[in-house]
C-alpha positions as CSV (number, residue, x, y, z in Angstrom):
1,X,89.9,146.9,123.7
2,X,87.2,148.9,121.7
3,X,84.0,146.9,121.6
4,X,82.2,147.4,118.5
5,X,78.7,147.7,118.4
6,X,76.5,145.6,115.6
7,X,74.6,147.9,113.2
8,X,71.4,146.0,115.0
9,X,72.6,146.9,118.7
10,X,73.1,150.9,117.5
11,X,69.5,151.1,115.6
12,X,68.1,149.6,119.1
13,X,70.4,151.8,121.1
14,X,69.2,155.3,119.5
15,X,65.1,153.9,119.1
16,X,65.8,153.1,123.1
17,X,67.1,156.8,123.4
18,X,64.4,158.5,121.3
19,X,61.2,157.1,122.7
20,X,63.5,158.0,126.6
21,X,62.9,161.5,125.2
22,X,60.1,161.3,123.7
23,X,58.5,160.2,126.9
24,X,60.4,162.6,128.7
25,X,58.9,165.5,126.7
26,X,55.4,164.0,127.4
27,X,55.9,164.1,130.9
28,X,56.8,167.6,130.9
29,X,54.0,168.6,128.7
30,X,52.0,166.9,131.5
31,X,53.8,168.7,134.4
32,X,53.5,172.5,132.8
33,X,50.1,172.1,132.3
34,X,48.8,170.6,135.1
35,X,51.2,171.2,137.9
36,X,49.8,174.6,140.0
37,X,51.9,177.7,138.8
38,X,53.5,178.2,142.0
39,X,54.8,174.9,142.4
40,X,55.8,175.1,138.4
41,X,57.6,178.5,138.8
42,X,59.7,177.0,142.1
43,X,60.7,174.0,140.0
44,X,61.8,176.1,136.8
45,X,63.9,178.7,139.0
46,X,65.6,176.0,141.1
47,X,66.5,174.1,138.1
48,X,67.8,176.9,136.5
49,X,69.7,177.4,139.0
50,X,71.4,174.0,139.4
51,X,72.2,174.0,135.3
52,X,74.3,177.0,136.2
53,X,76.4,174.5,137.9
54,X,76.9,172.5,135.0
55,X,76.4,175.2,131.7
56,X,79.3,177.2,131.9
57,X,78.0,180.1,128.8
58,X,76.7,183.5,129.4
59,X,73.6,185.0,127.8
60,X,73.0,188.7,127.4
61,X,69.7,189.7,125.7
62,X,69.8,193.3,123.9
63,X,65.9,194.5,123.1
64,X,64.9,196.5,120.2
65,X,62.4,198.3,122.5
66,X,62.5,199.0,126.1
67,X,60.6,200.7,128.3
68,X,57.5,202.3,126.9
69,X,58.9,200.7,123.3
70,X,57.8,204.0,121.9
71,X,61.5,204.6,121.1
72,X,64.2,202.3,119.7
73,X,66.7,201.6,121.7
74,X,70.2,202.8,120.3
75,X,72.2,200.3,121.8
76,X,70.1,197.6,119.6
77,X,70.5,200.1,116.5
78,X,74.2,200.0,117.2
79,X,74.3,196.1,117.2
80,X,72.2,196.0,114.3
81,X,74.8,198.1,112.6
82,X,77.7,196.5,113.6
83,X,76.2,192.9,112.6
84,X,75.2,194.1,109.4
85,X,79.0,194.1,108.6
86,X,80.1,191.1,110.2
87,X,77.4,188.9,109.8
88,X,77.1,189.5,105.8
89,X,80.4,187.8,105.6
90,X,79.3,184.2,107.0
91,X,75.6,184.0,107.8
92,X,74.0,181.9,105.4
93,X,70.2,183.8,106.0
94,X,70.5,187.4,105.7
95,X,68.0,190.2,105.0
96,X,67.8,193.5,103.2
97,X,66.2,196.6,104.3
98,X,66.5,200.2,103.7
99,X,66.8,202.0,107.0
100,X,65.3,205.3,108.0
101,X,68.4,207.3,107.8
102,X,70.2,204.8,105.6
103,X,70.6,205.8,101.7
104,X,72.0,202.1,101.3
105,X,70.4,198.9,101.5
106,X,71.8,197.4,104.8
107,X,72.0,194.1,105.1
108,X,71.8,192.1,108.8
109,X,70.9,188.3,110.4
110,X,67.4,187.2,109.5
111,X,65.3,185.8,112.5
112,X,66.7,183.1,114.7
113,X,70.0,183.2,112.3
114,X,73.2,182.8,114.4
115,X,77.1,184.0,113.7
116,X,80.4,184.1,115.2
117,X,82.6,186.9,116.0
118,X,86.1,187.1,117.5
119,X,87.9,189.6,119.9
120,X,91.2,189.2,120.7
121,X,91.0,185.4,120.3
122,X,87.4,185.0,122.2
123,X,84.7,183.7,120.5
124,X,81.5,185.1,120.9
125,X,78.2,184.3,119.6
126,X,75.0,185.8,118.4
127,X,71.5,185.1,117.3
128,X,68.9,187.0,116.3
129,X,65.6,186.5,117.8
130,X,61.9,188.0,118.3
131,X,59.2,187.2,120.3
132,X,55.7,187.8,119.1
133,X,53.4,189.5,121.4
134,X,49.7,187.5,121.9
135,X,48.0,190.5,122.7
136,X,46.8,193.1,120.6
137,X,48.8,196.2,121.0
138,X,48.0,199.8,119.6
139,X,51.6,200.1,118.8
140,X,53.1,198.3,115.8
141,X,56.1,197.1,117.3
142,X,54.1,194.0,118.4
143,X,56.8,191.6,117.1
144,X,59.9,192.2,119.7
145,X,62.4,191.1,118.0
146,X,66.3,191.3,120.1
147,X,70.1,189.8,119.9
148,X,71.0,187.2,122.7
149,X,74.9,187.2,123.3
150,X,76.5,184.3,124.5
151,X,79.8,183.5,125.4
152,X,82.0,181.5,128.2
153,X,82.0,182.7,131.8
154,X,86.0,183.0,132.1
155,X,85.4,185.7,129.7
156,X,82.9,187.7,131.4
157,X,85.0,190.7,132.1
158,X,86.7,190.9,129.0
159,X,83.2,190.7,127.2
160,X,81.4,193.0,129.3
161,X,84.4,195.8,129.9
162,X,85.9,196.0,126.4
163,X,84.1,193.6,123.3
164,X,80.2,195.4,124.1
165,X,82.1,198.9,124.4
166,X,83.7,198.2,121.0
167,X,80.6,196.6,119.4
168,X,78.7,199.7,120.2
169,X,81.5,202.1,118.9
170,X,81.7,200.5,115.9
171,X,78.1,200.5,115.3
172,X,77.6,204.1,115.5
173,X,80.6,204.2,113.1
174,X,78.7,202.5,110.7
175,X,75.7,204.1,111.2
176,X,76.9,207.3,110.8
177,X,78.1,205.9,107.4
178,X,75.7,204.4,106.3
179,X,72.8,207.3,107.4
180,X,71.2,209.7,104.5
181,X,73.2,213.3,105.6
182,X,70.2,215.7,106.1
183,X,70.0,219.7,105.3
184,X,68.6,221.4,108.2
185,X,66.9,224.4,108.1
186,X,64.6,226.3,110.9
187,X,61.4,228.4,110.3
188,X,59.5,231.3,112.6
189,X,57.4,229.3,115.7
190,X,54.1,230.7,114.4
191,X,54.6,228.5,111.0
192,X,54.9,225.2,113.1
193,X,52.1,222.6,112.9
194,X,50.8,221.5,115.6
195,X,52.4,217.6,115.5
196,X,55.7,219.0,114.8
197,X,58.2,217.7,117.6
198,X,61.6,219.8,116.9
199,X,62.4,222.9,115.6
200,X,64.1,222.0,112.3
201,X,62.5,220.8,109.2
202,X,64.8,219.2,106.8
203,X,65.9,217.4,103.3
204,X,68.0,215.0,102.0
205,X,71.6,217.0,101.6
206,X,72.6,216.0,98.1
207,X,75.1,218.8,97.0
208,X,77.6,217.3,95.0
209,X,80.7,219.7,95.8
210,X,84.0,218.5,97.6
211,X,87.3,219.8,97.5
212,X,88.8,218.2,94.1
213,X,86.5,220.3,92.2
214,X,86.3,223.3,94.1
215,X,88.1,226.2,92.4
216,X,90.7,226.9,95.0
217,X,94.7,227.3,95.1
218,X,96.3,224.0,96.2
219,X,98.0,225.0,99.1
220,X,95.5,226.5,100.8
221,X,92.7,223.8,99.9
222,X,95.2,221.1,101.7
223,X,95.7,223.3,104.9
224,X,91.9,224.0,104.8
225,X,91.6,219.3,104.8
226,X,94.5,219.0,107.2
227,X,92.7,221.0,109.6
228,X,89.5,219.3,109.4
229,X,91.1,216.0,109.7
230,X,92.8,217.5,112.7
231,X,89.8,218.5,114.0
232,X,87.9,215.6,113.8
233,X,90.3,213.3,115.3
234,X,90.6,215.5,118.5
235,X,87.9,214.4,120.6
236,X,90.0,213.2,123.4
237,X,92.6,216.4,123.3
238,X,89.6,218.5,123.5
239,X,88.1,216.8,126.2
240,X,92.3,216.9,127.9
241,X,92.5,220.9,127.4
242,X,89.0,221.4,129.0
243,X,87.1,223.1,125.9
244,X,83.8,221.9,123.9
245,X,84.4,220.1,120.8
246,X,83.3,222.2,118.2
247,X,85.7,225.0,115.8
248,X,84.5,228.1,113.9
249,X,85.1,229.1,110.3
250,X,85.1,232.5,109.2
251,X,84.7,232.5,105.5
252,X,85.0,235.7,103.8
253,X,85.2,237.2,100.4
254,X,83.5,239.1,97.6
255,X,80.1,237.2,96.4
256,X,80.9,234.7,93.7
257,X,83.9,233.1,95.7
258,X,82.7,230.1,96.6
259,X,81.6,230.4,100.4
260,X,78.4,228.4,100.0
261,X,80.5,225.7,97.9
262,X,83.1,225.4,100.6
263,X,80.4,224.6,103.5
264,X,79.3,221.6,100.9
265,X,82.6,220.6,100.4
266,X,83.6,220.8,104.1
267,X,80.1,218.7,104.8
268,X,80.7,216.0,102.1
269,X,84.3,215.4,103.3
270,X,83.4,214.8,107.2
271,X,80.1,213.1,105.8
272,X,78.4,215.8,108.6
273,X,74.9,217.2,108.3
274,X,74.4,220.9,107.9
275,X,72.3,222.8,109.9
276,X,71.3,226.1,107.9
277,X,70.3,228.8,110.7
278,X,68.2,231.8,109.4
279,X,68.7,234.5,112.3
280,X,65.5,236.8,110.8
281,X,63.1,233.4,112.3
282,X,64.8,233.6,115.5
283,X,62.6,235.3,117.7
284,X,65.0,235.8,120.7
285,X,68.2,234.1,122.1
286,X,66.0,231.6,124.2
287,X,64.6,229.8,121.0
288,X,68.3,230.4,120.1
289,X,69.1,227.8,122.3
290,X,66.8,225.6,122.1
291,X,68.0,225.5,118.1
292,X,71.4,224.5,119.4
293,X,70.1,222.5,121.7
294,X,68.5,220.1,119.2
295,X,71.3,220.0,116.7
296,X,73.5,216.9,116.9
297,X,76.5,216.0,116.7
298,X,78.8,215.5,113.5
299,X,77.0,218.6,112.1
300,X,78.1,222.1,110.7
301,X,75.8,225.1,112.0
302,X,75.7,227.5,109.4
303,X,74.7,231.5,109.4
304,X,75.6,232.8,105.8
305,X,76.0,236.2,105.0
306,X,76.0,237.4,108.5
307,X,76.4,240.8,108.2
308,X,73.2,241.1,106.7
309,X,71.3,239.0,109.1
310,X,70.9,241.0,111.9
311,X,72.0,244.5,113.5
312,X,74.0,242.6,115.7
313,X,76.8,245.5,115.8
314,X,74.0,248.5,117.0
315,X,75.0,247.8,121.0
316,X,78.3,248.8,120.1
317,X,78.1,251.8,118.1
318,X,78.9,255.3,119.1
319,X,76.7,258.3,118.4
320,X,77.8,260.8,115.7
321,X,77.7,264.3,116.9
322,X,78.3,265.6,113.8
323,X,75.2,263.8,112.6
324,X,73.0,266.0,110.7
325,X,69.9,264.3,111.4
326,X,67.3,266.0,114.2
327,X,65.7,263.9,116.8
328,X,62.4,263.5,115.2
329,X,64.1,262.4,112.2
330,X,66.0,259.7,114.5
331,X,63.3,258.5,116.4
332,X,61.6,257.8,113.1
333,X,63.9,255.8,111.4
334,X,64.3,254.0,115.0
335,X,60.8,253.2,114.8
336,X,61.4,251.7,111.4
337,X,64.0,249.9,112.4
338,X,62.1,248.1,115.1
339,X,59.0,247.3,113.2
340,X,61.3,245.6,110.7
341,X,63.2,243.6,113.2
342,X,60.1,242.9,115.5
343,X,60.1,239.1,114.4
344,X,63.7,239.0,115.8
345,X,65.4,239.9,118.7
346,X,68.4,237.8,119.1
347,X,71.4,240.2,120.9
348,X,75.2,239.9,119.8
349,X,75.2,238.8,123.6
350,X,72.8,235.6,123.0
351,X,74.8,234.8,119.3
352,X,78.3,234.8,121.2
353,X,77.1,232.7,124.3
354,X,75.4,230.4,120.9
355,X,79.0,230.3,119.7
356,X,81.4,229.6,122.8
357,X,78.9,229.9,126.2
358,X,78.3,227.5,128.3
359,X,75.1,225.9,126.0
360,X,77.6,226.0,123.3
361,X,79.2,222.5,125.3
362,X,76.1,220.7,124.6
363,X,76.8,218.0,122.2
364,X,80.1,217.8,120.3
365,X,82.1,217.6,117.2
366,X,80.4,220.5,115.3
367,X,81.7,223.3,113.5
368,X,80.5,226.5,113.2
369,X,80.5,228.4,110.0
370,X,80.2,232.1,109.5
371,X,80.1,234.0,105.4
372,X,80.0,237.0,104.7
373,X,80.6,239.6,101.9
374,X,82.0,242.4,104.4
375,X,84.2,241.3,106.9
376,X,85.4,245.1,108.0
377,X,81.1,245.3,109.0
378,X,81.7,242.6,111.7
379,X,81.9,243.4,115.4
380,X,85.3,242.0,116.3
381,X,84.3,240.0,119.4
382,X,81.9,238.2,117.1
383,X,85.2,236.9,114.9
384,X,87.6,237.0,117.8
385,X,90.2,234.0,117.7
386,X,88.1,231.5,119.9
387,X,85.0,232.0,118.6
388,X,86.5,232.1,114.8
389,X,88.8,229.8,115.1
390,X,90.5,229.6,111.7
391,X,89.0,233.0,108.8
392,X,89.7,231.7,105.4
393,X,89.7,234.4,102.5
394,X,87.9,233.1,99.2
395,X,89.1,236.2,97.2
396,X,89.4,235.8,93.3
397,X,90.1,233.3,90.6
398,X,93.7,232.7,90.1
399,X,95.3,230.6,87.4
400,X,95.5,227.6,89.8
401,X,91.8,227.7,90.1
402,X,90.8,228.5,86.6
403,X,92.6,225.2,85.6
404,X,90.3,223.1,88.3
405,X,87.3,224.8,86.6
406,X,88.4,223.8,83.3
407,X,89.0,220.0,84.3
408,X,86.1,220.2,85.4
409,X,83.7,221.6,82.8
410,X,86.0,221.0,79.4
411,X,87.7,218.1,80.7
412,X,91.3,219.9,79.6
413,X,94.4,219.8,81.5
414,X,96.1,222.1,78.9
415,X,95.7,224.0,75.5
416,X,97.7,226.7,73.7
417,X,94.8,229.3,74.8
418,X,95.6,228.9,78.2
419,X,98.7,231.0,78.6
420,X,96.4,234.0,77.1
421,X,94.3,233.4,79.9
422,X,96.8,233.4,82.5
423,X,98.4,236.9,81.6
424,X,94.6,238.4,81.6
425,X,93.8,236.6,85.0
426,X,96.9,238.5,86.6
427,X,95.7,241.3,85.9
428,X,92.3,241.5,86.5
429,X,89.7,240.8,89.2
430,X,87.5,238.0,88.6
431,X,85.1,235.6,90.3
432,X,85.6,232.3,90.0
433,X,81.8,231.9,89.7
434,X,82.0,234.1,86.8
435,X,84.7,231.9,85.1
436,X,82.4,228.9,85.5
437,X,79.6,230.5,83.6
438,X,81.9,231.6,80.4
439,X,83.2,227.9,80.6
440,X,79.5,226.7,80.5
441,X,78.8,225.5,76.9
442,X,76.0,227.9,75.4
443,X,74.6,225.1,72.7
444,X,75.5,221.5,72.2
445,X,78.0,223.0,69.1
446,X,80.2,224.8,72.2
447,X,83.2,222.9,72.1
448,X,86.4,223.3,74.2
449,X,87.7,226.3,72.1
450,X,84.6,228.6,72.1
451,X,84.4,228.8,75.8
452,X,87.9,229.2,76.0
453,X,87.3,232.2,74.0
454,X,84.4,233.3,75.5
455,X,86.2,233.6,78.5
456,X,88.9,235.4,77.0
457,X,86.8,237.8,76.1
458,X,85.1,238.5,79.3
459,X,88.6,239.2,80.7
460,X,89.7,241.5,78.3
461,X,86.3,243.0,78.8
462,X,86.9,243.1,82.7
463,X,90.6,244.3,82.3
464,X,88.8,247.4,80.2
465,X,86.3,248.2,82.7
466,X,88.6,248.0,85.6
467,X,91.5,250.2,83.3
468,X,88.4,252.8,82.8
469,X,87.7,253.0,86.4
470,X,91.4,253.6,87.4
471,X,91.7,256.6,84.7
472,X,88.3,258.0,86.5
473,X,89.7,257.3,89.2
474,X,92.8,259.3,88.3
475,X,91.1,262.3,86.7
476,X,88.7,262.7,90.2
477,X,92.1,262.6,92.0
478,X,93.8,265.3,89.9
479,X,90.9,267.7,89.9
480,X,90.5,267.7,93.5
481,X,94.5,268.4,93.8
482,X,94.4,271.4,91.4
483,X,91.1,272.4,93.5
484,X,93.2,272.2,96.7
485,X,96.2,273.9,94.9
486,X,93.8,276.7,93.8
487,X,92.6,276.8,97.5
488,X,95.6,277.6,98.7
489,X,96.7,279.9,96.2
490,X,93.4,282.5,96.4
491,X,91.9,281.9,99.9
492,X,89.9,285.1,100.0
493,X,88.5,284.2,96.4
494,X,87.6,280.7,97.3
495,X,86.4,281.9,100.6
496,X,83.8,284.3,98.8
497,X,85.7,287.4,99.4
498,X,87.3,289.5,96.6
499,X,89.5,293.0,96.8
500,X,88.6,295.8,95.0
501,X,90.4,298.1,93.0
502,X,91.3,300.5,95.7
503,X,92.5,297.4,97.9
504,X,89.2,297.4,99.5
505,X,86.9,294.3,100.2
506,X,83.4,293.2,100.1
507,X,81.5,290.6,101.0
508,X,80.3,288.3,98.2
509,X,76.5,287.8,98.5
């Protein structure tokens, strides 16, 4: 039988139990601050130790500082990060902050706020704490603030093998979502300040490009993303085959093709940072390395127009000796040569061993992009499959692409002008850069209509130019066959010789 208590008995029952613990905590008070330390300490670690016997939960503290706390600790950051999305669903106290490489506001557990999290049917749980330093510190992280884990001990190896592996994973996922993408950029060593820590100065990368409104055929703008996507998802085949995980892109063309657009495009799909490399500021394939060295992963390394960078074919060239040039005149222009290149002297040798040496396997998942105008100018180890992994040809606008460009600047999918334009495309040669400018509305009283014809007549005025050239082309041609025919007929005229009337010759002066 269930004996029921009187209201009376249960308000005397819990004012027994309060002033139990009340007086318990009094005692205690008394104890800590009167007891000697070393007896204290001994009494605290034992009975630590005997509630292990009885408190059957694990505790696992993760700091936002450690060490000298001069740097934060990315395994906190990836907590953080991973909290932020989890937490926002059912904590009742969150906060909002803008992180440093964050173009979001992130959201994550306020101080001393607790959640619960699940994997594979174990709850976990996790607080948010800090603990404010008493002393005055010259660093402003006096306030160290942490996440305490907790969960049951009969789930210790399941926690600590697979749920703080995938709680950091995940973080850097989001992180890496989350995170302002940055255009890199490096400058010569004597233009450093003093304070400056790396090599690469950047800005927020903000290009607005991706592949639905490049101006490229269909076909080969899907292989171009199925590749990507390929390559991105490859880290553990990479790692199987033995090779670093990076790819290079060889991205070729006349100028007004879209090369530059394509990096941007490339970049905002993968959500990767660019790092723009100007060779000229190189001084010499050690600081070439220490650039690669401090690039990080998720990034594209870019050298545009790289036939124009540096002489990096001269080791490979062969000496003319039909060259009409004397010596003096040689060493000259060498001299030139040098003192125009003295701020640089990064070898084919040091940009090959940047590409695919053995520095090339620091860090991972980057892609290496190389443009250039001229591809024939190009030593062929430098673009060698391996090195170049995949060349892509950005040649001219075709009718495919013309219709991208005018969704996207006129908003039209069709119009009765457009058939005109695609006979003129066909036959002539013309950048999609220059398409987009006659598509660009002049005044605000442009409408759809006048561009179209504006671009109409560019073509036809293209199609003119490049008929003219042909018919020069034609005419140069024919007199240097009737030149040769002539040759051929009177040799000893041509030569400078000529008979005489009597059959005898001279010698033409």
């Amino acid at each position: 039988m269930m004996m029921i208590l009187a209201p009376q008995t249960m308000a005397e029952m819990w004012a027994t139990m309060g002033s139990t613990i009340a007086s318990l905590m009094f005692l205690w008070a008394i104890f800590r601050q009167y007891c000697p330390y070393e007896v204290r300490r001994y009494f605290e670690k034992y009975s630590q130790r005997i509630m292990t016997f009885f408190y059957p939960y694990i505790k696992i503290s993760i700091h936002e500082y450690t060490g000298d706390r001069l740097k934060r600790s990315e395994a906190y950051a990836a907590v953080e990060a991973y909290l932020s999305l989890n937490s926002s669903k059912c904590a009742k106290r969150l906060k909002a902050e803008m992180g440093k490489d964050s173009s979001n506001l992130v959201l994550s557990m306020d101080e001393y706020e607790r959640v619960i999290d699940e994997f594979r049917g174990v709850k976990v749980w996790w607080v948010s704490s800090k603990v404010v330093s008493p002393s005055q510190s010259m660093y402003p992280q006096h306030e160290r603030r942490y996440y305490k884990l907790t969960f049951h001990k009969k789930d210790r190896d399941m926690i600590t093998e697979a749920y703080l592996q995938h709680v950091v994973s995940e973080g850097k996922e989001i992180r890496v979502r989350n995170r302002q993408r940055k255009l890199y950029t490096n400058s010569p060593n004597y233009k450093w300040p003093s304070y400056k820590q790396t090599m690469w100065s950047h800005i927020v990368f903000e290009h607005p490009a991706t592949f639905d409104t490049m101006a490229l055929e269909p076909e080969k703008k899907q292989e171009i993303i199925e590749d990507l996507v390929t390559f991105s998802n490859s880290k553990d085949f990479y790692a199987r085959i033995g090779k670093a995980w990076k790819r290079g892109y060889l991205l070729y063309g006349p100028p007004g093709t879209g090369k530059s657009t394509m990096i941007a495009a490339m970049a905002n799909f993968l959500n990767y940072d660019v790092y723009d490399l100007e060779l000229t500021a190189v001084k010499d394939n050690t600081e070439l390395r220490k650039l690669l060295i401090e690039t990080t992963s998720k990034s594209i390394i870019v050298i545009e127009d790289i036939d124009c960078s540096l002489d990096l074919t001269g080791q490979r060239k062969k000496k003319n000796p039909e060259k009409c040039l004397d010596d003096e005149k040689e060493k000259e222009i060498h001299r030139k040569e040098l003192k125009e290149e003295a701020s640089s002297r990064v070898t084919l040798s040091g940009l090959l061993n940047f590409i695919d040496g053995l520095w090339s396997a620091c860090g991972g998942e980057r892609l290496i992009v190389f443009t250039t105008n001229y591809v024939e100018k190009l030593d062929p180890a430098l673009i060698r499959r391996g090195r170049m992994d995949k060349h892509i040809e950005l040649s001219y606008c075709s009718f495919e692409a013309f219709k991208i460009l005018a969704r996207n600047y006129l908003k039209l999918e069709k119009h009765k002008m457009f058939d005109t334009i695609q006979g003129l495309i066909k036959e002539t040669e013309i950048t999609p850069a220059d398409v987009a400018e006659n598509l660009m509305p002049k005044s605000p009283q442009d409408n759809a209509e006048k561009c179209l014809s504006n671009l109409i007549q560019a073509l036809q005025e293209v199609k003119a130019a490049e008929t003219l050239d042909k018919d020069k082309e034609g005419e140069i041609m024919e007199t240097g066959r009737e030149a040769g025919k002539e040759e051929a007929e009177y040799p000893s005229k041509v030569a400078g010789v000529g008979p005489h009337e009597n059959g005898e010759a001279d010698i033409q002066l």
